[in-house]
C-alpha positions, -999 to +999 in steps of 0.1 A: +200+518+628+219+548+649+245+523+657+247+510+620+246+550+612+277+557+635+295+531+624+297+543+588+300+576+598+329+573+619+343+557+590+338+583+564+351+611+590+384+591+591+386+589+554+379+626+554+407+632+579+430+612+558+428+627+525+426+665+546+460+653+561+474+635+529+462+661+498+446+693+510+467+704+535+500+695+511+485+714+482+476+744+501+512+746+518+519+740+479+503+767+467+517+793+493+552+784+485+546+793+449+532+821+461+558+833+474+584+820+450+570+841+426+567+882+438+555+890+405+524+870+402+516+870+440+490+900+434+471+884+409+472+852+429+465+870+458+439+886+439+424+852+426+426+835+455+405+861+475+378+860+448+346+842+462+344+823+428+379+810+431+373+801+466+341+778+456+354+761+420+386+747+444+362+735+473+340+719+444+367+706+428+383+692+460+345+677+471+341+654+438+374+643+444+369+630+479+334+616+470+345+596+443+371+586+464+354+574+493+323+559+468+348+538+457+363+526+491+326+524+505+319+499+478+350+479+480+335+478+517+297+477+514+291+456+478+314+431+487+295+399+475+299+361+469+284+334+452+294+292+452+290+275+416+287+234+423+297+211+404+323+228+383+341+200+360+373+192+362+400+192+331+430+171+334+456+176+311+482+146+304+491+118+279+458+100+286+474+070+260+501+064+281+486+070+313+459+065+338+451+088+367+428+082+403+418+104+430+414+134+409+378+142+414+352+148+385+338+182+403+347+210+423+327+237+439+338+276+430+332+306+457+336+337+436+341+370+458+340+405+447+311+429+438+276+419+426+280+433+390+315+410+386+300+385+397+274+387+371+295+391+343+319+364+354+291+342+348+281+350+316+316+356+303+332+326+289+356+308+311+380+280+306+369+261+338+389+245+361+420+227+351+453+206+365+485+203+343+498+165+350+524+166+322+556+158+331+545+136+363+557+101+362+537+071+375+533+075+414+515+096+439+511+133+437+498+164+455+485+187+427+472+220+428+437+227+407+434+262+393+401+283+382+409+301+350+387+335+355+396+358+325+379+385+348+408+398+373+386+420+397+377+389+415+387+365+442+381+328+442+385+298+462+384+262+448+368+234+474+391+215+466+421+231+462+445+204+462+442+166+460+461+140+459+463+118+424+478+088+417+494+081+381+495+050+369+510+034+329+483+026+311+481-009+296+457-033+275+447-064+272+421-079+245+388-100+261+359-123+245+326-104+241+295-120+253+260-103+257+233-100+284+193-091+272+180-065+297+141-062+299+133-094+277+097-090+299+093-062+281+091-078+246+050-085+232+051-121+248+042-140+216+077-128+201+107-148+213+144-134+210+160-171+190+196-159+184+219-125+184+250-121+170+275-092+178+296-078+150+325-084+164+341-109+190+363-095+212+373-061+226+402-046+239+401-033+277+427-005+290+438+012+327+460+003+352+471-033+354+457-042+389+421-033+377+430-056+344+436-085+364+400-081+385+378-079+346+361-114+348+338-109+315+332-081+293+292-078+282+273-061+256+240-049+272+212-057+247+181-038+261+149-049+244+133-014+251+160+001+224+153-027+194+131-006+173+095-021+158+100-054+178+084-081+147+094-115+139+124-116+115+159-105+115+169-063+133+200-041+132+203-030+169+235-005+169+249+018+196+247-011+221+271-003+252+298-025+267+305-031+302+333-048+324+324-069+356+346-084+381+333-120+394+309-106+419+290-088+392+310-047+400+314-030+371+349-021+365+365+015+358+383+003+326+389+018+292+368-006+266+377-003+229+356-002+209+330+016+232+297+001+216+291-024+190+258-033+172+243-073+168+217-089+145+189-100+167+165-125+153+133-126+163+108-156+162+068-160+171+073-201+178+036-214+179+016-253+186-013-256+190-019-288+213-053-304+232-063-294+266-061-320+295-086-319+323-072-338+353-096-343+385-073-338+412-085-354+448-113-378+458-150-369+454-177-373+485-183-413+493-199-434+469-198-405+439-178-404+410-173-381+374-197-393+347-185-362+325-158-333+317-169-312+293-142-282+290-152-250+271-123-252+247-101-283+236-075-270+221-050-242+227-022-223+208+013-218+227+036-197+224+075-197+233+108-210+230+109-238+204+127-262+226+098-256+255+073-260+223+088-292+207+085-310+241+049-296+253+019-327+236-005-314+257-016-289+285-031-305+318-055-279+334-065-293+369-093-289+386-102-297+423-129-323+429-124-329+468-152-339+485-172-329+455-213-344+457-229-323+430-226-316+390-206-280+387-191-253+366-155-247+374-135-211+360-101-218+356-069-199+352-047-211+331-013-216+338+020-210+314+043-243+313+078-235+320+095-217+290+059-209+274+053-172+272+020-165+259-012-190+258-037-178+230-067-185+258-061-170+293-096-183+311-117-216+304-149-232+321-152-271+326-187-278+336-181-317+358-213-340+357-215-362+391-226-398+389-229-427+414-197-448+416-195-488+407-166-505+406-156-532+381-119-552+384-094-563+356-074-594+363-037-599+356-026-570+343+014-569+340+039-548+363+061-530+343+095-510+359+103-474+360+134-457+364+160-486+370+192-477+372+217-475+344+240-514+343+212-532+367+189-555+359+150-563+374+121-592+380+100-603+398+106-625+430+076-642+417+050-650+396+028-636+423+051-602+418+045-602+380+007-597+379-017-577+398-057-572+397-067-536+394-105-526+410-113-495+388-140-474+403-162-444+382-197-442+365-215-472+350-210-452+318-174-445+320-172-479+330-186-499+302-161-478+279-129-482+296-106-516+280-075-536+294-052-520+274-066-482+289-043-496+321-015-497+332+005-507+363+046-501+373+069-501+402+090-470+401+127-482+411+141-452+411+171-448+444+171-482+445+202-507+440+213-543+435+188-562+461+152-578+467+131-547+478+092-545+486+075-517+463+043-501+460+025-508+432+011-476+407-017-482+387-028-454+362-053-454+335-066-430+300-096-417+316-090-399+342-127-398+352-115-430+367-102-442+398-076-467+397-062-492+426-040-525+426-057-547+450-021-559+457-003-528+471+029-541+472+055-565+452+083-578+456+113-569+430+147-586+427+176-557+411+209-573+401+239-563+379+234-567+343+258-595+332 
């Protein structure tokens, strides 16, 4: 504090001694050469300038003045203040029809310096922010000076930056085909399906600098199903949809897109079926057991989806794991959502599986049919041997006594094979599938030619 206290003192005594040497001591020498220019008035002045009164207005008078003085200089010293203002926008001012500018930045950061209280009122006075005058500059590189426009003049300021370097280029467009990408479809109640949108218009017109025209791939109207209002089944006015430019890996492109949004008709469709559940017993039971019953706790189920996925879906198989199984039990089940199925009216189901001792009864020549031949070839069989098989069906007595002939069925599957005689396995399948099903031949042999 003592050294703080000598330091402004030695300073205020060297003010003093400069205003002592530069006014008082020039106005008293002042004052005596009047006196003495004038004989006739140097009584009374003698006179007034002995009086005590006299003596004590002058020294007050001479007191404010070096006080107000040196208040001011010891603020200009002591109160000196400043303060940074981020993220100050930036104004460019050009033909921004003809032209396109880079490297000018969006921001700048503003130190103001001066005192406290002009400070203040520089930032609640209204300013016209920071600015750079391009006009006249032709297309090219250019250092350019950025300039803070501060109606208040009792302040300094530095820009960070100050100076950059811009790069004009002429402005040109080029008109693109619109298509449109749905953002968030998961989003949407999963019994609703988007079926078509159509954009009010079909093209757009891009604009910037030619090299970044060449690099737009596609031009995409972002459909976000979080902004269709009241998703419901029927036909919705979604305006105010942005537009975007990509290059071909997917950047989005700084370009100029005219118009900048567009709005679409989006039709929305609930797509519904309701088709039978299939319970297929996947794996073999424990030695000398088989299924005498499925009984599933629902039959049926309503889908919902695309119409396509719909159309195609006759049933849905629900499998169930019976490996090794001995014992009647009660399976829970998950179910799953075919591909391009979004919502299943059931999530959960029980099938309750009744074990039975297995017997085993055979069905004599029952026909080989072919699967997946090759488009312009031909197949038979090398034999009569090769044409007929006997299939040894194994299950419950009960599930036995139902099943017919016509229940089975048995194929080669000849698909990746070519013109030749090949040795295939034999497939045997069957409409219950509490049923075990097995060729007692396990191979024939096939004969694939061209087709004539």
């Amino acid at each position: 504090m003592k050294k703080i206290g000598s330091f402004f003192g030695g300073i205020f005594r060297r003010i003093g001694h400069f205003f002592d040497k530069i006014l008082i001591t020039p106005i008293t020498r002042l004052i005596l050469k009047l006196m003495e220019l004038s004989k006739s008035g140097a009584k009374t002045i003698d006179r007034l300038a002995g009086m005590k009164s006299t003596l004590l207005i002058v020294s007050l008078m001479l007191a404010f003045f070096v006080f107000v003085l040196i208040d001011n200089e010891s603020n200009v010293m002591i109160d000196q203040y400043a303060e940074i203002l981020y993220d100050q926008p930036v104004m460019a001012v050009y033909n921004e029809e003809s032209y396109v500018v880079e490297g000018l930045p969006k921001t700048v950061d503003i130190t103001l310096i001066g005192q406290r209280r002009h400070i203040f009122l520089a930032k609640q006075s209204p300013s016209k922010g920071v600015s750079v005058d391009l006009t006249g500059l032709k297309p090219g590189t250019h250092k350019v000076t950025l300039k803070y426009n501060q109606r208040l003049k009792s302040l300094d300021y530095k820009l960070d930056p100050s100076t950059v370097n811009v790069t004009i280029y002429e402005k040109e467009s080029e008109n693109r085909p619109l298509t449109y990408d749905l953002l968030h479809q998961d989003k949407l109640d999963s019994k609703l399906y988007i079926s078509n949108v159509e954009i009010d218009r079909t093209d757009v017109i891009i604009k910037g600098a030619k090299y970044k025209l060449e690099k737009v791939a596609s031009v995409r109207a972002l459909l976000d199903v979080n902004n269709i209002p009241n998703p419901r089944a029927g036909d919705i006015t979604v305006k105010d949809i942005p537009l975007v430019a990509y290059d071909t890996d997917g950047k989005i492109m700084d370009v100029e897109i005219v118009p900048k949004s567009v709005a679409a008709n989006v039709s929305i469709t609930s797509p519904s079926k309701e088709v039978p559940i299939r319970v297929v017993p996947v794996g073999t039971l424990a030695f000398g057991k088989s299924i005498k019953s499925i009984l599933p706790s629902i039959s049926t189920i309503t889908v919902y989806g695309e119409q396509s996925a719909i159309d195609e879906l006759q049933q849905l198989d629900v499998e169930i794991d019976v490996k090794g199984l001995e014992k009647d039990k009660e399976f829970n089940v998950t179910l799953k959502k075919p591909k391009g199925i979004t919502e299943l009216s059931s999530k959960n189901m029980t099938i309750s599986v009744t074990v039975d001792n297995s017997t085993t009864k055979e069905f004599k020549d029952i026909s080989i049919s072919t699967k997946n031949l090759g488009e312009g070839l031909v197949a038979q069989a090398s034999s009569d041997d090769d044409r007929k098989v006997t299939v040894v069906v194994s299950g419950s007595e009960e599930a036995l006594d139902s099943i017919k002939e016509s229940d089975i069925s048995a194929y080669v599957d000849l698909k990746d094979y070519g013109v030749g005689t090949h040795e295939i396995e034999v497939v045997v399948t069957g409409t219950d599938l509490k049923l075990s099903y097995s060729s007692k031949t396990k191979k024939v042999k096939i004969v694939i030619s061209e087709k004539k």
